[in-house]
N, C-alpha and C positions, 0 to 999 in steps of 0.2 A: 461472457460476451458483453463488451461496452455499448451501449447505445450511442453512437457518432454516427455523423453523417459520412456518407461515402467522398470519398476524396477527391474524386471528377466533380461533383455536385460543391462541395468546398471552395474549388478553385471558380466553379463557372458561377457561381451566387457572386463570390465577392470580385470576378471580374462582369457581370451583369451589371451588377450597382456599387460601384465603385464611388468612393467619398458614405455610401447611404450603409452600406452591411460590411463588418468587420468579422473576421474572426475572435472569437474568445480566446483570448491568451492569458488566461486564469489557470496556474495551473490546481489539474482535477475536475476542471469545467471543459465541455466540447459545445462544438454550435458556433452561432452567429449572434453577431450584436446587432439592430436593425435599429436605424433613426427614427425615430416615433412619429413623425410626420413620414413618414415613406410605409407604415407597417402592410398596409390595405394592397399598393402597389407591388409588393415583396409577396406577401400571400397569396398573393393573385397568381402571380408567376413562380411562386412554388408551387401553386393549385397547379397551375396550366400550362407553364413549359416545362417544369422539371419533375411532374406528376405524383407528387403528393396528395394525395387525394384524398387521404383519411388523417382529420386532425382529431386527434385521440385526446388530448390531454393540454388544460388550459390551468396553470396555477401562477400564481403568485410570492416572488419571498422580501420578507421583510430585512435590509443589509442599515440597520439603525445604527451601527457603527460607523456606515460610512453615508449617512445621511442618504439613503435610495432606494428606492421600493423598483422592485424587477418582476415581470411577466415573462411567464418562461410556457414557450409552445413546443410539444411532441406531434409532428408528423408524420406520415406514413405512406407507401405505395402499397393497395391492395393488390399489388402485382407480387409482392414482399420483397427482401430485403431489409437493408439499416433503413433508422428512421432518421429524420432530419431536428434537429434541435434550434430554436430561434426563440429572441429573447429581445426586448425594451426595457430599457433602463431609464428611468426618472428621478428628479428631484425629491426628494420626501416631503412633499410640502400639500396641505389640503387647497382645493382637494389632488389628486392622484390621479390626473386623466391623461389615460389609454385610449385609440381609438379602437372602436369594438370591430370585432370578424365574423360577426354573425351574418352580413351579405356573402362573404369569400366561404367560411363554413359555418353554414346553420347549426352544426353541432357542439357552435361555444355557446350557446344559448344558456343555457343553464350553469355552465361550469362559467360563464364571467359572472352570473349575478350571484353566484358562490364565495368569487372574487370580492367583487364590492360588499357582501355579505359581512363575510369575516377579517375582508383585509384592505377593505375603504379605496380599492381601487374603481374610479369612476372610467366605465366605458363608453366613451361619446360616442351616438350614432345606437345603442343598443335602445331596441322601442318597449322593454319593458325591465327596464334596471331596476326591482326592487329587492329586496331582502327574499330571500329564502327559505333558510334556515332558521335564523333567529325572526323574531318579532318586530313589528316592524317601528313598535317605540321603543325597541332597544336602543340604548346609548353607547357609542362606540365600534370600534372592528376589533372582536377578541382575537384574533390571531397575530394583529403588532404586536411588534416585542414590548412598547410602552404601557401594554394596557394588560392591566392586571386584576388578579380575581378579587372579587369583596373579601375573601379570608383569605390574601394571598400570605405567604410565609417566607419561602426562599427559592431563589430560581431553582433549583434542585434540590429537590423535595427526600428522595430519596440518603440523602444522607445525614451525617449528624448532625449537621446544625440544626435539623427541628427537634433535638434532644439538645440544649445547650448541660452542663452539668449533667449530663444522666437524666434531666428532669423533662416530660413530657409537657411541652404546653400546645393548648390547640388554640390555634390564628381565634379560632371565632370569640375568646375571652379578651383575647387582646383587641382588636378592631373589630366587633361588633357591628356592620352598618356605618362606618364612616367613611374617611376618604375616596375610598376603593370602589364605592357602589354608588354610581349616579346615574339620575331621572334625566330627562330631557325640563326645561324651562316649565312652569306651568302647567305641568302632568299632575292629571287628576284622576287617578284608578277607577274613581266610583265613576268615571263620564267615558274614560278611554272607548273607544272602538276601532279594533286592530283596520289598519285604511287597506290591507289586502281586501279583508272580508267585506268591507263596504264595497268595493270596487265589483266584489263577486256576487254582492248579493243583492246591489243595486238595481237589477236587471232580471231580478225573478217575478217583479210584475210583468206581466202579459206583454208585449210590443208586436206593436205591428210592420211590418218591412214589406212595401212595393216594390212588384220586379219589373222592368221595365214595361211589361205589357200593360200593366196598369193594374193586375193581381193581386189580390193583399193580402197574406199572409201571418199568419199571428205565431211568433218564436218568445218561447219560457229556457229557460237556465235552471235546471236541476242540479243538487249535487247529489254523487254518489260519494260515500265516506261521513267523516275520515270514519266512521265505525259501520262497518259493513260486512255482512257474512263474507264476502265472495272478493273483499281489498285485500285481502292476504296481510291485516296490517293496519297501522292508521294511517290509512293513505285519502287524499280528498279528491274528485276530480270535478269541476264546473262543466257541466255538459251544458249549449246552446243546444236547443232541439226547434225543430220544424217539422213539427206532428213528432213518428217518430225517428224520424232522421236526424244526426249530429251534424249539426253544422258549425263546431265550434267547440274548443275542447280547453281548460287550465288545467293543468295538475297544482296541486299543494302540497308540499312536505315538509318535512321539517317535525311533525309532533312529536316526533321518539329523537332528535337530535341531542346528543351526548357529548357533544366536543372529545371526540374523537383524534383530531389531528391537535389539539391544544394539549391535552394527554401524552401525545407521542411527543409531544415537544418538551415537557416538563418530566418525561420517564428516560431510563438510559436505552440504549441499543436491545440489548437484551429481554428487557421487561415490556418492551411492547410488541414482543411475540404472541403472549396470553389474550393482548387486546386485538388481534386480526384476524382471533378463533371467534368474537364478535361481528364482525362484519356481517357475513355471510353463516350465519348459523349453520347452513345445510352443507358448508365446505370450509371444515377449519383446515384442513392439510391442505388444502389449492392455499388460500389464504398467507398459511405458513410459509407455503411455498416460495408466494411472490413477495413476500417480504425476505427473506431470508437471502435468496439471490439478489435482492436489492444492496443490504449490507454485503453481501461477497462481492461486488461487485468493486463498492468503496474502498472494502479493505485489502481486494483485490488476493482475496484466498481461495485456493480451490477446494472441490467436496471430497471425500470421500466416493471412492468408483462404486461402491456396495452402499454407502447410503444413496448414491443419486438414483440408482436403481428403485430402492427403497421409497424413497420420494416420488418416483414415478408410477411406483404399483399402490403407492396411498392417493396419488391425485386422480389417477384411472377409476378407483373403486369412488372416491366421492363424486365423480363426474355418473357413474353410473345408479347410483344412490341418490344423485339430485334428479336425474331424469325419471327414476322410476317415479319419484314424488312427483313431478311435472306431472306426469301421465295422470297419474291418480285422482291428482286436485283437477288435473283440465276434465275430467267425466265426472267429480264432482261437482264443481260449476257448469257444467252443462244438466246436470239435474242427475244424474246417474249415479247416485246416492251410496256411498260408503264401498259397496262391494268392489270397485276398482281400485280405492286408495288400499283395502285392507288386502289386496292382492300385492300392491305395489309395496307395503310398508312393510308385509312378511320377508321380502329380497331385500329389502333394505335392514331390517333389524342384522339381518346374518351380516351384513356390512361392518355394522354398527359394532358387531361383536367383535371382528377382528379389529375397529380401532381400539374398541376398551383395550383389547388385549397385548398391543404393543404400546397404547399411550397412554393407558388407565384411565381414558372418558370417553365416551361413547358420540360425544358433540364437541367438545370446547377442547382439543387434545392438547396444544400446546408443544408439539411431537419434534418440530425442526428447531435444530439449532444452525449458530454459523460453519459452516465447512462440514454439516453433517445431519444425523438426529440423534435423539437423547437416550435412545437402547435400541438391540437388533431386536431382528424380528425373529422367536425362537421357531424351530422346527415346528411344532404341532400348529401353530397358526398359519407357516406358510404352507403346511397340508393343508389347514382348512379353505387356505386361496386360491389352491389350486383344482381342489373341490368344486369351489364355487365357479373358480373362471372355465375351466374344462367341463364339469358336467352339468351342475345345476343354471346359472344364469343365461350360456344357452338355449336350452329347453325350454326356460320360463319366459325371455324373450320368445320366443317361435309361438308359446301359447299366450302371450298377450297380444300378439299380432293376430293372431288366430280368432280369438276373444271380440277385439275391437278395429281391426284397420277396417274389416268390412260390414262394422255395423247399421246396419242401415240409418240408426238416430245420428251417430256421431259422422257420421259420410254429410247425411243431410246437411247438418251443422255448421261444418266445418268446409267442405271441398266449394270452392268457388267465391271463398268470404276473403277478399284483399286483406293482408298484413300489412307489408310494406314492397314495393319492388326494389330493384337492384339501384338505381341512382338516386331514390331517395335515402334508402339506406347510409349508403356511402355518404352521401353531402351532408345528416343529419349523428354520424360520427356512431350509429347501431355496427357493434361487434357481437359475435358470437355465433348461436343455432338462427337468432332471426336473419342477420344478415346470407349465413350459407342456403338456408333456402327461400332467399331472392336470388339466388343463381351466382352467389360469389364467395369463387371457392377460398375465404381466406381464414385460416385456423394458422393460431401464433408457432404450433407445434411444426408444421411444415414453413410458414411464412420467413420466421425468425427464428429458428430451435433454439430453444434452451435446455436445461439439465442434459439430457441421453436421448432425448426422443429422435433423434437426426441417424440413432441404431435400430431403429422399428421400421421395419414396414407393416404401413396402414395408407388407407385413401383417405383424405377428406372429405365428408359426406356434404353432398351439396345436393339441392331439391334446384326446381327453375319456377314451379309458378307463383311463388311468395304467398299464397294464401296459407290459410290455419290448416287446412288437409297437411300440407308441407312442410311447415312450422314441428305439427306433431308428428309428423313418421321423421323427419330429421333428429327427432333426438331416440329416435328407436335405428336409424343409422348408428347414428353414435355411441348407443350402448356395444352395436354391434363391433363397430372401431376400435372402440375399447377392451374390449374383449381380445381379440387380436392382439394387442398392443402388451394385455397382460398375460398373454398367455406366452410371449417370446419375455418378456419381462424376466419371469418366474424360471425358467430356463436357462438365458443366460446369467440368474444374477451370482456376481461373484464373490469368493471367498475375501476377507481383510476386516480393516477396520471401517468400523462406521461415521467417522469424524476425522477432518484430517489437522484437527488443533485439540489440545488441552481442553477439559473444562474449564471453564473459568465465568466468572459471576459481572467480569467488566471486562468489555473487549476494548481494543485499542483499533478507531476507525479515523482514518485519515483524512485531511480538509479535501474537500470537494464535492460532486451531487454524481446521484444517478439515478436513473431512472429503470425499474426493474418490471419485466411481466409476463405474464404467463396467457394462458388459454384457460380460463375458469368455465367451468361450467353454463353462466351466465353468458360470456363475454372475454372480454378483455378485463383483466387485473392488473394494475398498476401502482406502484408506491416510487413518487418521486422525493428521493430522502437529500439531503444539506447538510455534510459534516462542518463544521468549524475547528475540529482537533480534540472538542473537549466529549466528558461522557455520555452526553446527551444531543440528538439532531438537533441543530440549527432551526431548521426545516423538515418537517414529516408532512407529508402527502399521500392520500388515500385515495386511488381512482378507481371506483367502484364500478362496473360494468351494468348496473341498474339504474343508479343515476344519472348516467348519460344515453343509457339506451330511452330512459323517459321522455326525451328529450323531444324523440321522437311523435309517442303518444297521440298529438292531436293530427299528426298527418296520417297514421295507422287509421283515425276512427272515422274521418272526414267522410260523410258520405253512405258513412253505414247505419245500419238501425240501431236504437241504445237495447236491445236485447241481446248483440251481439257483443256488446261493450268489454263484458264481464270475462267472457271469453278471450278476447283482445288484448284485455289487460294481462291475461294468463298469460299469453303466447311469448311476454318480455319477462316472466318468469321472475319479477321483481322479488326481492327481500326487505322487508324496509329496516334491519339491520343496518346494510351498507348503503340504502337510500338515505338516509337522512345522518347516520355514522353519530 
């Protein structure tokens, strides 16, 4: 299924703003071209006459051959359907200004200072464009094609030229520390102080704030992180408090950032399969997943009927293997110390053991290939899944529910503590269990089908009052979903082959982009990938369904006490794997 815009919506956009939005007539490219001065006015009325309403995905590609730097936007109706594709084209010239959509979707918040981050695209109108990811006396945007690593070698790495003669040389003997690797003017290590942290920590003296009665008030700036039992991670968060209430929330990321998407661009098709079993530690098959349908997409191959199957009984089990973890950790950060996680993690190992046993790792599987996966799945295993989805995971479900929906500490806790509701949601781009229990029903499996799931019947699990009480039985819905799903799975999956191409170590992908995704466990998963013809993307894109749900974050806490915080945090069920990538 190609991600394009619906064909009435095609005609009525570019007869709307005619001279302003073009059709893409690239071929292997869908969407709209929008005049950069019109973008706010176009958004506006993709928001609100033609009801896109979920902007999911903001990236940027680098086109240095032909001197232009492009912003390229995925929209959505949470009603579902295709999504709409739209795109600004500029000069290459510094700097690179965009005007920002954070008024039309507060959910590009984070994913344009990503942009400007990595790819020096300047967002006018964004009220807090700093860096990210990288440091903020970092020199350069690593993801233009001009800019290159201090041991850079050869645009693809991968082959012989880093062996000229048979002979092994590694970059760092050659260029040492020279051209490659530059300071900013007058940088002085022993004096630096990163200007985020200044910004964050300027304001942990005391202050005082009068409210119009004439009340005065004394608010501190705590942080929680980045090393904290209960971050799941190195995560930072700047809490404003007033006593102890949040009035004011930054998250920080970036400390585990690994240039993730500069990797995918310097690896071939193939080889950054192993790297999206990274992402999301707790879900290398979903992972797999969305990337693999992303390349079929391009090369426009189909699956095997018995591997998609297959695919579909591996992303069910790690949706259910993430949530039991969810559970576990949410009653250990509530204080309810070990004995739920070692409940939840017993369900989970038996998991674990059917991925060892079809993809030989227990975490990091590496499992899908294109048009298929890399072995069936033998007999004695799909006993053992049938096992589990028929007799043991519902009983075990039915006694954790038992156990904890009506415990009086975690009811306490939990029931009546706002998450997020349903229009916040949506305007701030949160996909996944948070968004369905604010009351909207949108899961990519129904919304959008991909692989086979459009052959199950399952319901959507949706909760309606968006607090944490809702948050957590929604994903004890979803185990039960899923169970469902795999128990018609297992049933009908059919006899054949599991791959509908050769092996082969270099695939042959076609110029053009796509954008591919699934329903992850967290969220929405996304990989917007850029053929040019040759071995390697153009373009790789990783949308991780954590770090755009973060996005959210300081609207979730506003309001609440910071003891609730840690809990809160929980409910977005982050990984800082694919938060910081």
């Amino acid at each position: 299924m190609m991600t394009v815009p619906a064909s009435t919506a095609t005609v009525d956009l570019v007869q709307r703003f005619p001279g302003i939005v073009t059709a893409d007539a690239r071929p292997g490219y869908a969407g709209f071209i929008v005049e950069k001065d019109n973008l706010v006015e176009v958004a506006t009325a993709i928001r609100d006459e033609f009801g896109f309403d979920l902007l999911t995905a903001v990236t940027a590609v680098d086109y240095l051959p032909e001197n232009k730097m492009e912003v390229v936007y995925h929209a959505y109706k949470t009603t579902g359907g295709p999504g709409l594709v739209f795109r600004v084209q500029v000069p290459r010239v510094d700097p690179v200004e965009v005007p920002s959509l954070i008024d039309v979707y507060p959910g590009a918040d984070l994913q344009e200072r990503e942009a400007w981050d990595l790819m020096g695209v300047k967002f006018t109108g964004h009220p807090d464009l700093r860096r990210i990811l990288m440091w903020e006396g970092y020199e350069g945007h690593p993801l233009r094609k001009d800019w290159q690593e201090p041991f850079y070698e050869e645009d693809n790495k991968p082959f012989k030229s880093r062996w000229p003669d048979g002979k092994h040389t590694m970059a760092e003997e050659k260029n040492p520390f020279k051209d490659n690797l530059k300071f900013p003017q007058s940088f002085d290590p022993e004096k630096w102080v990163p200007e985020n942290d200044e910004m964050l920590y300027q304001s942990l003296k005391r202050y005082t704030v009068e409210s119009e009665g004439g009340m005065s008030t004394d608010r501190i700036v705590v942080n929680m992180g980045p090393q904290h039992p209960s971050t799941h991670g190195v995560f930072r968060a700047a809490l404003t408090l007033d006593g102890e209430t949040i009035v004011g929330l930054k998250p920080v990321v970036g400390y585990l950032h690994r240039n993730h998407d500069k990797i995918g661009e310097r690896n071939t098709f193939l080889q950054n399969m192993p790297y999206t079993d990274r992402l999301d530690y707790f879900n290398s098959m979903s992972n797999n997943l969305g990337y693999a349908i992303t390349v079929e997409k391009l090369m426009n191959i189909p699956v095997a009927e018995r591997a998609d199957y297959i695919r579909v009984i591996m992303a069910e089990l790690s949706r259910i293997q993430n949530h039991l973890v969810f559970v576990g950790m949410l009653l250990n950060d509530l204080g309810a110390m070990y004995t739920p996680a070692l409940y939840a993690f017993e369900e989970r190992e038996l998991i674990l053991d059917i991925f060892e046993a079809v993809a030989g790792s227990r975490m990091m599987c590496n499992y899908l290939r294109f048009g298929g996966v890399v072995r069936d799945v033998p007999p004695y295993v799909l006993q053992k899944i049938k096992d589990l989805v028929f007799d043991r995971l519902p009983a075990k479900t039915d006694e954790f529910e038992r156990l904890l929906s009506e415990n009086e500490v975690l009811v306490s806790r939990l029931k009546g503590v706002k998450v997020v509701d349903a229009e916040t949601a949506v305007k701030y781009s949160v996909t996944g269990p948070v968004l369905r229990a604010a009351g909207v029903p949108y899961d990519l499996r129904r919304a959008d089908p991909y692989s086979v799931y459009d052959r199950f019947d399952f319901d959507v699990a949706v909760r309606q009052n968006g607090d944490m009480m809702d948050n957590y039985l929604i994903r004890v819905d979803e185990i039960r979903q899923s169970l469902r799903i795999l128990e018609q799975a297992v049933k009908q999956i059919p006899d054949g082959p599991i791959n509908s191409q050769k092996p082969q170590y270099q695939v042959r992908v076609p110029a053009g982009e796509a954008y591919g995704r699934i329903e992850s466990p967290k969220g929405e998963l996304a990989f917007y990938v850029v053929s040019n013809g040759k071995p390697n993307p153009w373009r790789y894109h990783a949308r991780p369904a954590s770090f755009v749900n973060i996005t959210c974050l300081e609207q979730m806490c506003i309001g609440t006490k910071i003891a609730d915080f840690v809990a809160l945090l929980g409910m977005l069920d982050i990984v800082m794997g694919e938060l910081d990538r």
